[in-house]
PLY file of the C-alpha trace (Angstrom):
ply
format ascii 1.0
element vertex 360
property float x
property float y
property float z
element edge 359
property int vertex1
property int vertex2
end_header
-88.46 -164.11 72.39
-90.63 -161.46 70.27
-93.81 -163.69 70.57
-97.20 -161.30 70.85
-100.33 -161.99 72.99
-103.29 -160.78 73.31
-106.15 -162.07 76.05
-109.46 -160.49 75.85
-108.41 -157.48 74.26
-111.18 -155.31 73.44
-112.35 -151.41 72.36
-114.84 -149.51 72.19
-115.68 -146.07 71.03
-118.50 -145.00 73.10
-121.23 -147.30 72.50
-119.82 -148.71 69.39
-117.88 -151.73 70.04
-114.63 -151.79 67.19
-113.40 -154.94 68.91
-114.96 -157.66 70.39
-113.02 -159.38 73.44
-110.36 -161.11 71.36
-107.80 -163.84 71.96
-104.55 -164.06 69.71
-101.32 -165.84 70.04
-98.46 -165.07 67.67
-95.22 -166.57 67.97
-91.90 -165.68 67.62
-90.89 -164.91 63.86
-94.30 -165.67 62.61
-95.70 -163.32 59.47
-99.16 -162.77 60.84
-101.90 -161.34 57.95
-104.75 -159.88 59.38
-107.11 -159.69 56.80
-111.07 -158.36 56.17
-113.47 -155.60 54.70
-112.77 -152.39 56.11
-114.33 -151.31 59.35
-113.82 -154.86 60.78
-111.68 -153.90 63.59
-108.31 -154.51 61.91
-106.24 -151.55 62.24
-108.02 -151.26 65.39
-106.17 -154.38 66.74
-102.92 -153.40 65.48
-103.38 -149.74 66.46
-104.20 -151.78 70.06
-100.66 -153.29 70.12
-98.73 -150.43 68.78
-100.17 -148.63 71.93
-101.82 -146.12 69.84
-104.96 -146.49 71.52
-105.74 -147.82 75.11
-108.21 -150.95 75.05
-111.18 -150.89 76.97
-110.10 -154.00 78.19
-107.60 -156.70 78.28
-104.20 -157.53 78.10
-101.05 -157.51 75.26
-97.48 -159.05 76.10
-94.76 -159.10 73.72
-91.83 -161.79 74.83
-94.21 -162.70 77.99
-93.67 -158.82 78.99
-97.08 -157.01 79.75
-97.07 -153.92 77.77
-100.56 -153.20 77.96
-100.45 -149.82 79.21
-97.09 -149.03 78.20
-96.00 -146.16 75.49
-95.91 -146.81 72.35
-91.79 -145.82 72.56
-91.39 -148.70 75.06
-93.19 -151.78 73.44
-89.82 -152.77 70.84
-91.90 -152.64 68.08
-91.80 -150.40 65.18
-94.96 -149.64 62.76
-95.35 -148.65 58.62
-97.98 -147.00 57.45
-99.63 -146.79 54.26
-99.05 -143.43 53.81
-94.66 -143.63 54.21
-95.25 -141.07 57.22
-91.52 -139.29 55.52
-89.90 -135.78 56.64
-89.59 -134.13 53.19
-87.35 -131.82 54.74
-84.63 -134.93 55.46
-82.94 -136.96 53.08
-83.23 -140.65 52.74
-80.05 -141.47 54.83
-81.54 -138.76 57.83
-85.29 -140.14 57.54
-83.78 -143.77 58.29
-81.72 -142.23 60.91
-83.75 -140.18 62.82
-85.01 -143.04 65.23
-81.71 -143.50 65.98
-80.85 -140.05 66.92
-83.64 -139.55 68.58
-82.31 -142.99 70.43
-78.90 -140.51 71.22
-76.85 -143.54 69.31
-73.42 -142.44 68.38
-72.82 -141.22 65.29
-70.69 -144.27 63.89
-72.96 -146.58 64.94
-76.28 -144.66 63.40
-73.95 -144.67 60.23
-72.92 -148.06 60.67
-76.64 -149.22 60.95
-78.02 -146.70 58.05
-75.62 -148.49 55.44
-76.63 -152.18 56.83
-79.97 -151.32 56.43
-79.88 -149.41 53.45
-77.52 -152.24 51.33
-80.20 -154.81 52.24
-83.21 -152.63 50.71
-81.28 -151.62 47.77
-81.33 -147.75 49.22
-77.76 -147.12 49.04
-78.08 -145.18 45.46
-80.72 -143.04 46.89
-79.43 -142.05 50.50
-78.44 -138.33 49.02
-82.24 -137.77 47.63
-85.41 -135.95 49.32
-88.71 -137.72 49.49
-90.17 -135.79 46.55
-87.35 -136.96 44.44
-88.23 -140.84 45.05
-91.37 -143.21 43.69
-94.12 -145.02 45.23
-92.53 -147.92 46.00
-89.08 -146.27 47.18
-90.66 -144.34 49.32
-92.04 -147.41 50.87
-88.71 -148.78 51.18
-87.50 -146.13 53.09
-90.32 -146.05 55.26
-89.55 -149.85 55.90
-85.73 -148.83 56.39
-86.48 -146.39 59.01
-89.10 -148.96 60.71
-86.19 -152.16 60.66
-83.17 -149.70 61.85
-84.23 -149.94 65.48
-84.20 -153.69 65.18
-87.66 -153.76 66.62
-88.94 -157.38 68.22
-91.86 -156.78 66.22
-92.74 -154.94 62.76
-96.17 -153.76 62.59
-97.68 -152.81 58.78
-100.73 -151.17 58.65
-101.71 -151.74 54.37
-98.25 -150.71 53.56
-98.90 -151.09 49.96
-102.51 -149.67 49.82
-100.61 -146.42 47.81
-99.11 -148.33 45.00
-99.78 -149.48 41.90
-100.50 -153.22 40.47
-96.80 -153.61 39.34
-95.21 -152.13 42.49
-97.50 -154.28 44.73
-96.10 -157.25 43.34
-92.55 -156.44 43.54
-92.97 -154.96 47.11
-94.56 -158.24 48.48
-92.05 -160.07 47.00
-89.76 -157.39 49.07
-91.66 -158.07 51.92
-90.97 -162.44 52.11
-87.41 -161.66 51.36
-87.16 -159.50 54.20
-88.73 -161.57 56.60
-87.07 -164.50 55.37
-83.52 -162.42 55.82
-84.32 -161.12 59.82
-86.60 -163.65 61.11
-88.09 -160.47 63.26
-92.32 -161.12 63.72
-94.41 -159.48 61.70
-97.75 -158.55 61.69
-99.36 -157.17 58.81
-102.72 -155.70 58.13
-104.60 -155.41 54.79
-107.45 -155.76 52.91
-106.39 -157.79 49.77
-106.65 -161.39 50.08
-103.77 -161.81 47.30
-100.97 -160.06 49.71
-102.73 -162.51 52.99
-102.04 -166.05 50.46
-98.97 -164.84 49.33
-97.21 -163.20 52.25
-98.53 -165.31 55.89
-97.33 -168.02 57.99
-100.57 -168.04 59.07
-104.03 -165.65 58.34
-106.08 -163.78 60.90
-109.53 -163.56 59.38
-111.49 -160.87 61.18
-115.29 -159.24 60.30
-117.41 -157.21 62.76
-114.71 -156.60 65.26
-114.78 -160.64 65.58
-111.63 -162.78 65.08
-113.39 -165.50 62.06
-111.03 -167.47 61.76
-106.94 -168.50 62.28
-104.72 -170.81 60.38
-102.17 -171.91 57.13
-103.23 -169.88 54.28
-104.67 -173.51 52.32
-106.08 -174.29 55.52
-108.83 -171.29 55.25
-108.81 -171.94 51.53
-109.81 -175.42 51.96
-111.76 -175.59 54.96
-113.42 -171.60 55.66
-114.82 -171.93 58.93
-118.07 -169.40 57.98
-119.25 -167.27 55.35
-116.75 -164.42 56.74
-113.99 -166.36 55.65
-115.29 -167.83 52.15
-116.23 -164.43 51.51
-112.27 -162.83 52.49
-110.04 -166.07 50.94
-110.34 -166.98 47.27
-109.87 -165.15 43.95
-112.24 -164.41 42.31
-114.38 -165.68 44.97
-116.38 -168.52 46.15
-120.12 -168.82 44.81
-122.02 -168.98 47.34
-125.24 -169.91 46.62
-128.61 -169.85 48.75
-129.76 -173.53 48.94
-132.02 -175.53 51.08
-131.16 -179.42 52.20
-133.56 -181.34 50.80
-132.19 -184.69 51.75
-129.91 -186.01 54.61
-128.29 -189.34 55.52
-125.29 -190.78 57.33
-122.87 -190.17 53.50
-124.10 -186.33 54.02
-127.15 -184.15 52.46
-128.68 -183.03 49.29
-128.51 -179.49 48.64
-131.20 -177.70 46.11
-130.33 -174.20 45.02
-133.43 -171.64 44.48
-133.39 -172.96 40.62
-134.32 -176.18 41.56
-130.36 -177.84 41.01
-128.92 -180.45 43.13
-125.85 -181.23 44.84
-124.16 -184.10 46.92
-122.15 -182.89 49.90
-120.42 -184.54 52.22
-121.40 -182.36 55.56
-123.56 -182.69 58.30
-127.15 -181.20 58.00
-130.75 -181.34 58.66
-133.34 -181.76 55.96
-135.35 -178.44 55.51
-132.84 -176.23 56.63
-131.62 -172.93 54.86
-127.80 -172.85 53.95
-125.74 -171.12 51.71
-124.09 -173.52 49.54
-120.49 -172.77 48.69
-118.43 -173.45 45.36
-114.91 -172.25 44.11
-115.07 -171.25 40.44
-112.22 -174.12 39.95
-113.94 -177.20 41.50
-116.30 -176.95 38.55
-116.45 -179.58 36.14
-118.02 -179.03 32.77
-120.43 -182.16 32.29
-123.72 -182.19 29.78
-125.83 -183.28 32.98
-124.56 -181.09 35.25
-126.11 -179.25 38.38
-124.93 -176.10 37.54
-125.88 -174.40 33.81
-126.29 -170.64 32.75
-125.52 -168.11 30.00
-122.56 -166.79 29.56
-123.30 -163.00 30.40
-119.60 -162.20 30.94
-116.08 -164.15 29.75
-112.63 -163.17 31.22
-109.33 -164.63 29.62
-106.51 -163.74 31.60
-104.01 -166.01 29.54
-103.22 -169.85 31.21
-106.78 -169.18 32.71
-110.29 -168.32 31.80
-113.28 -167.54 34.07
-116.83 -167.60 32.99
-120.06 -165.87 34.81
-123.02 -167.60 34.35
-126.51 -165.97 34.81
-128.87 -163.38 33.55
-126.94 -159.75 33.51
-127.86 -157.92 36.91
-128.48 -161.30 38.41
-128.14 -161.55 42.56
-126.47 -164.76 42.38
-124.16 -165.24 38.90
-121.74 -168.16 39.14
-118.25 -168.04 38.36
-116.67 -171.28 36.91
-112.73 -171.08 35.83
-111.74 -172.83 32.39
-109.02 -173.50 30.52
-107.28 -170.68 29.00
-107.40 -171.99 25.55
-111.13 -172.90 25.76
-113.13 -170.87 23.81
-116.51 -169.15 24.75
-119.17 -167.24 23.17
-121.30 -164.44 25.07
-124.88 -166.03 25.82
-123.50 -169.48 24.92
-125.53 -172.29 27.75
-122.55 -174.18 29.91
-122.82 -177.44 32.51
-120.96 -177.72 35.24
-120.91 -180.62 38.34
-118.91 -180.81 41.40
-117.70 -183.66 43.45
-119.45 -184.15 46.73
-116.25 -183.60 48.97
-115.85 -179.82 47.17
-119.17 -178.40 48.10
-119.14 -175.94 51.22
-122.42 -175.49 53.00
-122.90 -172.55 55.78
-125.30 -172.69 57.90
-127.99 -169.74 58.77
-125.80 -168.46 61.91
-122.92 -168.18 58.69
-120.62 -171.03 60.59
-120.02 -173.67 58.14
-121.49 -177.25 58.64
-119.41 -180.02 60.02
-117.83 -181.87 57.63
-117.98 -185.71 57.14
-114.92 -187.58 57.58
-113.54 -189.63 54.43
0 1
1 2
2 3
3 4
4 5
5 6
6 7
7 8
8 9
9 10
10 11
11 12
12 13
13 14
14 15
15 16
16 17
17 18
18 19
19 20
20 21
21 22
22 23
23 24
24 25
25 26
26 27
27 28
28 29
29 30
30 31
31 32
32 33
33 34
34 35
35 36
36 37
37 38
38 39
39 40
40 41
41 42
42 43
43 44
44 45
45 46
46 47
47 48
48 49
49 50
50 51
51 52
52 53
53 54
54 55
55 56
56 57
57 58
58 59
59 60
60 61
61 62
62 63
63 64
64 65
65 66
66 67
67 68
68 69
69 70
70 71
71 72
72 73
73 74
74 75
75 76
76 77
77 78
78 79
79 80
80 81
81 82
82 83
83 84
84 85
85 86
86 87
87 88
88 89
89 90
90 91
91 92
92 93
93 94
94 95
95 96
96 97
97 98
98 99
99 100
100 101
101 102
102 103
103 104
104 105
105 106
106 107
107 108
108 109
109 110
110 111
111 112
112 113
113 114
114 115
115 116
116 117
117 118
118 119
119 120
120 121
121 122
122 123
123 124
124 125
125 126
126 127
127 128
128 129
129 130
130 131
131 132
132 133
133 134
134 135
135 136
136 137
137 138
138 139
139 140
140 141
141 142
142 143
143 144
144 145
145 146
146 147
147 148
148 149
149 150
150 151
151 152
152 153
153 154
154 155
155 156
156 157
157 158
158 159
159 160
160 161
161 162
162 163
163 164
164 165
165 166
166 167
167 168
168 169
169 170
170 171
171 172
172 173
173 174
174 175
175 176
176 177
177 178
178 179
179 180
180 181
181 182
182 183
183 184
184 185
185 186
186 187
187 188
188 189
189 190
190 191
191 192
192 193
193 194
194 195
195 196
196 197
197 198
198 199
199 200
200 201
201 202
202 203
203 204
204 205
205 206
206 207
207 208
208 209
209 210
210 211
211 212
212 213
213 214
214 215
215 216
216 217
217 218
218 219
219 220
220 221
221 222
222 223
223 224
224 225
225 226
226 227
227 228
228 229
229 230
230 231
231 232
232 233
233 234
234 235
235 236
236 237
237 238
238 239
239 240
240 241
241 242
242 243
243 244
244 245
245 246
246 247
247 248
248 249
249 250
250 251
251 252
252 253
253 254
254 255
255 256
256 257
257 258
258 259
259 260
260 261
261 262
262 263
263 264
264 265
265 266
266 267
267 268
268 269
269 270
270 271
271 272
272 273
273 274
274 275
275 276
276 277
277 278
278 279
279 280
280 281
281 282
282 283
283 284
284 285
285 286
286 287
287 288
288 289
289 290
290 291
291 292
292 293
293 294
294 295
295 296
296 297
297 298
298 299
299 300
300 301
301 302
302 303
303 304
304 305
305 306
306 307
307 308
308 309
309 310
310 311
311 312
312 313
313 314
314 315
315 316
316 317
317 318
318 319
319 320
320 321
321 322
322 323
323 324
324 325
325 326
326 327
327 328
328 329
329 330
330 331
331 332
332 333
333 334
334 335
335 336
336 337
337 338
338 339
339 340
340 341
341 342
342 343
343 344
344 345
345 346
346 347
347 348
348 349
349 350
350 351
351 352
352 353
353 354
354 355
355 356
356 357
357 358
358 359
């Protein structure tokens, strides 16, 4: 079993603290996405379980074994990094070999294991070539090869695709679910872009300020962000979130009036006169005459099947986003409505947790 966990694992540099004490269970074959700004204590986590840097407490097991203090050679794990981490000096078939070597396999078995690995990433054209004579993306590749040839229990990736353009990100995540799908070996992946956390997880690991927010199904943190860390890492474009105050509350929920004076039904838990931050996503908007929600158009994206409109004065603090049809058509200062159903509206309270819903 290549399950990962982690019990009050924590680090500190000095008297900055990088990680909080943090708990985190993975489980065997799972595609973990840590996700968050950078400088949230990420990479600092996985770093923490390659065994590239001690914790300042805590413990990590991998397949119930404690490996906490244990080099990083010893763990049976393997790690990519962003930046392919290649010998320019080998070729492709001797950079995906070199663990192996290093391993003192024999040399029908390294070869043996360099074609496997290499047919299943589509290398087998390029084994003869030198880095320098390969692109972004199958450079990656080979960095992923040389990473999988060990047949680690678990494959760490530290924003493998960070490097590459908007084309080759696509195609490499969809590299990535294939190959996960195809060994079934855990994963844990870190990055920055919530697009490669929806796409690519089992599950998501939200993290901000060295602080685990949030874990669960991608749709789960879509639908239900637990605080303001999470509305703010899951969603794109991203939620509006809106300072409000709850003017009203009763058993069905609370009324929520932004600083402009509109208000909202939503179906959470609140106190009347507290501060919140109300939350919307751009696609929960309905256009209605009487709506809550109005403002100029001060900027109009069309990306084909779907349009997004920001409404607000340009340089505004709080503009609101509101997706439309891609056909709809909108004119630059033109005045929109929008409403939202009670049951869409996120509210966050001033500690940034979210309020507790009301059950239907």
């Amino acid at each position: 079993m290549a399950n990962v966990e982690v019990r009050g694992l924590a680090k500190r540099f000095g008297a900055v603290e990088a990680l909080s004490p943090t708990d985190l269970a993975i489980e065997d074959g799972e595609f973990i996405v840590i996700v968050g700004p950078s400088g949230c204590g990420k990479s600092t986590l996985l770093r923490l379980i390659a065994g590239l840097e001690e914790p300042s407490e805590g413990t990590i097991s991998i397949g119930g074994k404690d490996i906490t203090h244990a080099p990083p050679a010893d763990r049976g794990l393997a790690m990519v990094f962003q930046s392919y981490a290649l010998y320019p000096h080998l070729t492709v078939a001797e950079n995906i070999a070199f663990p192996l070597r290093v391993a003192r396999l024999s040399r029908a078995e390294v070869k043996d294991r360099v074609t496997a690995v290499a047919r299943s990433l589509d290398l087998e054209p390029l084994l003869a070539r030198r880095p320098r004579a390969l692109s972004g993306g199958q450079r990656q590749r080979v960095s992923i090869a040389r990473a999988i040839v060990r047949e680690p229990q678990v494959l760490l990736l530290d924003e493998p695709l960070s490097n590459l353009d908007t084309e080759l990100r696509v195609r490499m995540r969809h590299e990535f679910a294939r190959l996960h799908a195809q060994l079934g070996t855990t994963m844990i992946y870190v990055t920055h872009d919530q697009l490669e956390a929806m796409t690519l997880a089992n599950r998501i690991v939200v993290m901000s300020e060295g602080q685990v927010q949030q874990v669960g199904a991608p749709i789960e943190l879509y639908d239900r962000p637990a605080s303001l860390a999470v509305a703010r890492a899951i969603g794109s474009p991203g939620m509006n979130l809106i300072p409000a105050q709850v003017v009203a509350a009763d058993a069905d929920g609370v009324t929520l009036q932004s600083e402009d004076g509109a208000q909202v039904r939503a179906t959470v838990r609140g106190e009347a006169g507290a501060v919140v931050t109300m939350g919307v996503r751009p696609e929960h908007l309905v256009a209605s005459a009487a709506g809550a929600f109005q403002g100029a158009v001060e900027l109009f994206e069309r990306l084909g099947p779907l349009s997004f409109a920001h409404l607000g004065a340009p340089g505004a603090m709080h503009t609101i986003v509101a997706q439309l049809p891609g056909d709809q058509r909108v004119t630059l200062g033109e005045v929109l409505h929008f409403d939202i159903a009670p049951g869409l509206v996120h509210a966050f309270g001033a500690d940034g947790r979210a309020l507790p819903r009301i059950s239907p």
